[in-house]
N, CA, C and O of each residue as an XYZ file, in Angstrom:
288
protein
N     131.423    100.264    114.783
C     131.764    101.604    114.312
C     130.933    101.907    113.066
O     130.843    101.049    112.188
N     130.202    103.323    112.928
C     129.310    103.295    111.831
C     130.106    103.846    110.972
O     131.226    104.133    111.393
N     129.767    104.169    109.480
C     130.512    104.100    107.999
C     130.442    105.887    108.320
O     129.440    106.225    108.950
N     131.103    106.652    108.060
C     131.248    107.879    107.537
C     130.287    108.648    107.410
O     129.426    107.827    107.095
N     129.770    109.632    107.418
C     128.816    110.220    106.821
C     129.261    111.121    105.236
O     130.001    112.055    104.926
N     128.467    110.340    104.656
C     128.442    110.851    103.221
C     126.982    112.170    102.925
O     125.817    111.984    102.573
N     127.683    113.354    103.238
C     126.654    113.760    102.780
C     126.446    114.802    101.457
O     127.458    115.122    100.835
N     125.307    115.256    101.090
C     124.662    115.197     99.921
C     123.547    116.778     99.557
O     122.594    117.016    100.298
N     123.772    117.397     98.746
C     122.788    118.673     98.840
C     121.799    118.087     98.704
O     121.978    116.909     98.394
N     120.592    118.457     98.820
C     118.571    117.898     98.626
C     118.638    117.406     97.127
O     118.226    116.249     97.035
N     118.983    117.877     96.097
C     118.948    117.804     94.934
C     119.608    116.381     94.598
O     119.116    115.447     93.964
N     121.242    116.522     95.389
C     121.722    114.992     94.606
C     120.953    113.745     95.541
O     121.087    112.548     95.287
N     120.264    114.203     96.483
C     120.236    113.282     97.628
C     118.762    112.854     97.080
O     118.496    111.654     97.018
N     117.933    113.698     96.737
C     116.663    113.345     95.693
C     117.157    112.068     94.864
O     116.834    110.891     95.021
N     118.280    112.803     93.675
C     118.396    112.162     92.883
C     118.919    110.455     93.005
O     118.528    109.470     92.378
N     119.946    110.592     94.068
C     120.444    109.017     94.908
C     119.502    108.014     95.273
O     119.468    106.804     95.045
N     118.604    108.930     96.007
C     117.109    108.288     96.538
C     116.468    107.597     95.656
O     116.155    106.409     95.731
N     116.287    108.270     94.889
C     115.209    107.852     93.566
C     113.478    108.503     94.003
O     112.501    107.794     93.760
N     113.324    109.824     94.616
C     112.613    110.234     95.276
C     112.269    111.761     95.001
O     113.129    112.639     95.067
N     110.999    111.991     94.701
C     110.521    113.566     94.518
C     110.995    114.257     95.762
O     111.448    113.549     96.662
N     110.949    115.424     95.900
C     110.704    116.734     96.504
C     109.148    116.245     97.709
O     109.165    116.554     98.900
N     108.518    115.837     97.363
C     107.407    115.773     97.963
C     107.767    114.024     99.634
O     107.616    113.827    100.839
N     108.100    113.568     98.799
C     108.684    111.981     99.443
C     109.673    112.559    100.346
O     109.643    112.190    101.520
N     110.711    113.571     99.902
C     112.100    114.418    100.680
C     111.238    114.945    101.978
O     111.535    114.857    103.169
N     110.485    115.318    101.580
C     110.058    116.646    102.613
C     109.491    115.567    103.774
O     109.940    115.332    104.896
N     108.447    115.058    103.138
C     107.853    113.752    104.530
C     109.453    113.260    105.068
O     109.818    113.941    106.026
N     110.297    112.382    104.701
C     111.288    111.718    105.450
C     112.055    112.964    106.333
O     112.799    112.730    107.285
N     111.794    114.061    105.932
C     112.795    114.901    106.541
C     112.032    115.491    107.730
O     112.501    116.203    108.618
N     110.616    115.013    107.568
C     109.766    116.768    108.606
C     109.460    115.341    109.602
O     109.371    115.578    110.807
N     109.291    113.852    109.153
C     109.401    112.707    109.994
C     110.905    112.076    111.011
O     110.812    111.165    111.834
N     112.280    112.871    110.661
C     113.276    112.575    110.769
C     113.871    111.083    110.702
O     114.690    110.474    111.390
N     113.106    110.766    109.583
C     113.540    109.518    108.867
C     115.431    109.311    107.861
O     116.139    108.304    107.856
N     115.628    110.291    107.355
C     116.664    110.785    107.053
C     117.317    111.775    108.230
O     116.771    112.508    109.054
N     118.604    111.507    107.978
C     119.394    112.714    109.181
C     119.609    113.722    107.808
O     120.064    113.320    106.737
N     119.231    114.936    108.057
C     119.764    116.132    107.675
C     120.400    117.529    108.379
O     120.024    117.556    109.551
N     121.067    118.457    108.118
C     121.856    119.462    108.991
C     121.335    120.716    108.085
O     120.653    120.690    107.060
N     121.860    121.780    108.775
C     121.783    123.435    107.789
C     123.009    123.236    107.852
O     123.562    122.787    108.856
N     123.635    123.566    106.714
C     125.156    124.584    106.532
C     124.460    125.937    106.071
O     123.915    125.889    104.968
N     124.422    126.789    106.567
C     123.973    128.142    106.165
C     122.315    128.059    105.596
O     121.367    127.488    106.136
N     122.340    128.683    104.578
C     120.624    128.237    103.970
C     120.201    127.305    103.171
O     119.117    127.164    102.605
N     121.614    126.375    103.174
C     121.501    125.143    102.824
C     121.331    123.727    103.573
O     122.102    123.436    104.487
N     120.404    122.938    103.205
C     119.752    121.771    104.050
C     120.977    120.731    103.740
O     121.127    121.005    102.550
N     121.840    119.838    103.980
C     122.492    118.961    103.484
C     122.229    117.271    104.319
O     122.269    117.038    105.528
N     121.980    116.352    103.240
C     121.637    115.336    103.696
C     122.621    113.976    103.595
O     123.199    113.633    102.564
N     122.707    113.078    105.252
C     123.717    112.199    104.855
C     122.596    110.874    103.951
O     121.493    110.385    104.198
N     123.773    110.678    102.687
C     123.405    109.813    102.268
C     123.073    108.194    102.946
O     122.000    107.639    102.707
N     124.080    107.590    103.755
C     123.817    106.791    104.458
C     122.662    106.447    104.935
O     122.108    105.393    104.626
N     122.066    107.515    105.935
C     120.662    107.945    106.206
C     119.370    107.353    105.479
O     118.410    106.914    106.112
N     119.431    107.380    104.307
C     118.457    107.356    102.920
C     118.886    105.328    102.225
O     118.141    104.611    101.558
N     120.335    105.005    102.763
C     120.521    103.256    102.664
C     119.602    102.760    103.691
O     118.581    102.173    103.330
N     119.948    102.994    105.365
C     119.002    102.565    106.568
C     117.545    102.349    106.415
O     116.856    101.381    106.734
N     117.130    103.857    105.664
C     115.847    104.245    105.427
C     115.438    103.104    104.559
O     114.337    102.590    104.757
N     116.309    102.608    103.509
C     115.647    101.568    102.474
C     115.952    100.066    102.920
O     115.465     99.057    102.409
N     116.677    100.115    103.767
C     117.645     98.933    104.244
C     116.462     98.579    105.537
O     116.442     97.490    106.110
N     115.484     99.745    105.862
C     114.655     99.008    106.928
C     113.270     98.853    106.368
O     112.515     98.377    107.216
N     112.709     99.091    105.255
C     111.861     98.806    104.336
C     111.681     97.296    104.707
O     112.627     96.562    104.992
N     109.925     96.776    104.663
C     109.899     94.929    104.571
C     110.595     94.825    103.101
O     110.563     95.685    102.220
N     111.262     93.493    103.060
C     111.130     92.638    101.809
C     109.765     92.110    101.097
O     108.787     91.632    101.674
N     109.906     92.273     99.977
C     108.787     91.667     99.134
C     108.366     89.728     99.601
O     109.048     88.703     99.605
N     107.083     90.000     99.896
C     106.902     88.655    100.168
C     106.908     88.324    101.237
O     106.162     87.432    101.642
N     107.982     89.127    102.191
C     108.035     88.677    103.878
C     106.935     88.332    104.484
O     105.913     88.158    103.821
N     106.948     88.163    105.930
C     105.861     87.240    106.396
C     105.815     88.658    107.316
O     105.108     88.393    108.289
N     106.190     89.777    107.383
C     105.914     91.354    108.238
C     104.029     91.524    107.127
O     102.908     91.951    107.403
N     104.589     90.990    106.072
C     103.679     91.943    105.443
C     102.116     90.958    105.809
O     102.050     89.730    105.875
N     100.944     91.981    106.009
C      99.527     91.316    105.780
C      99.269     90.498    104.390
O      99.542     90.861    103.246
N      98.663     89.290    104.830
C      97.960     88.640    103.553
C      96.593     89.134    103.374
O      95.753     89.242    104.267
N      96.466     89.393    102.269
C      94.830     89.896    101.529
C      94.100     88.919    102.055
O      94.397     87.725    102.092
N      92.770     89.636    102.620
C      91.574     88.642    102.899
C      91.276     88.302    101.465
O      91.616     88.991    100.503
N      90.684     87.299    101.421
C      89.931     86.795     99.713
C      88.428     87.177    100.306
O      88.171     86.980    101.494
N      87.834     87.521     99.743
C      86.530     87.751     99.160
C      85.120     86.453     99.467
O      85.108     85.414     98.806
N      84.557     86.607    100.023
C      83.645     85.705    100.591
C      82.640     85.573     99.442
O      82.070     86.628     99.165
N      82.188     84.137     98.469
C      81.882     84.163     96.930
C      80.359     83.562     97.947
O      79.314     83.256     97.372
């Protein structure tokens, strides 16, 4: 069963994020975040924006490429 939807105007949902206006707009026009209209307002579930960071690699993981070194 999934958690509730908590959701959030653009502004607090920016601010939750830790994310410009510019970062909002890509996750939203990518449907990386779930967002709805209530009228001419965009409202975003917060949850949405945990997944989004919750599916991010970890630092260090073995997802991520190792740097070629430099041929001396």
């Amino acid at each position: 069963e999934s958690a509730p939807h908590r959701w959030a105007t653009r502004r607090e949902a920016m601010i939750y994020g830790r994310m410009g206006s510019t970062k909002m707009n890509e996750l939203l026009q990518s449907k990386s975040i779930l967002a709805k209209k209530h009228g001419r307002k965009v409202i975003i579930d917060l949850n949405s924006i945990d997944a989004f960071y919750g599916a991010l690699p970890n630092v260090g993981s073995a997802s991520q490429k190792p740097q070629q070194q430099a041929a001396a």
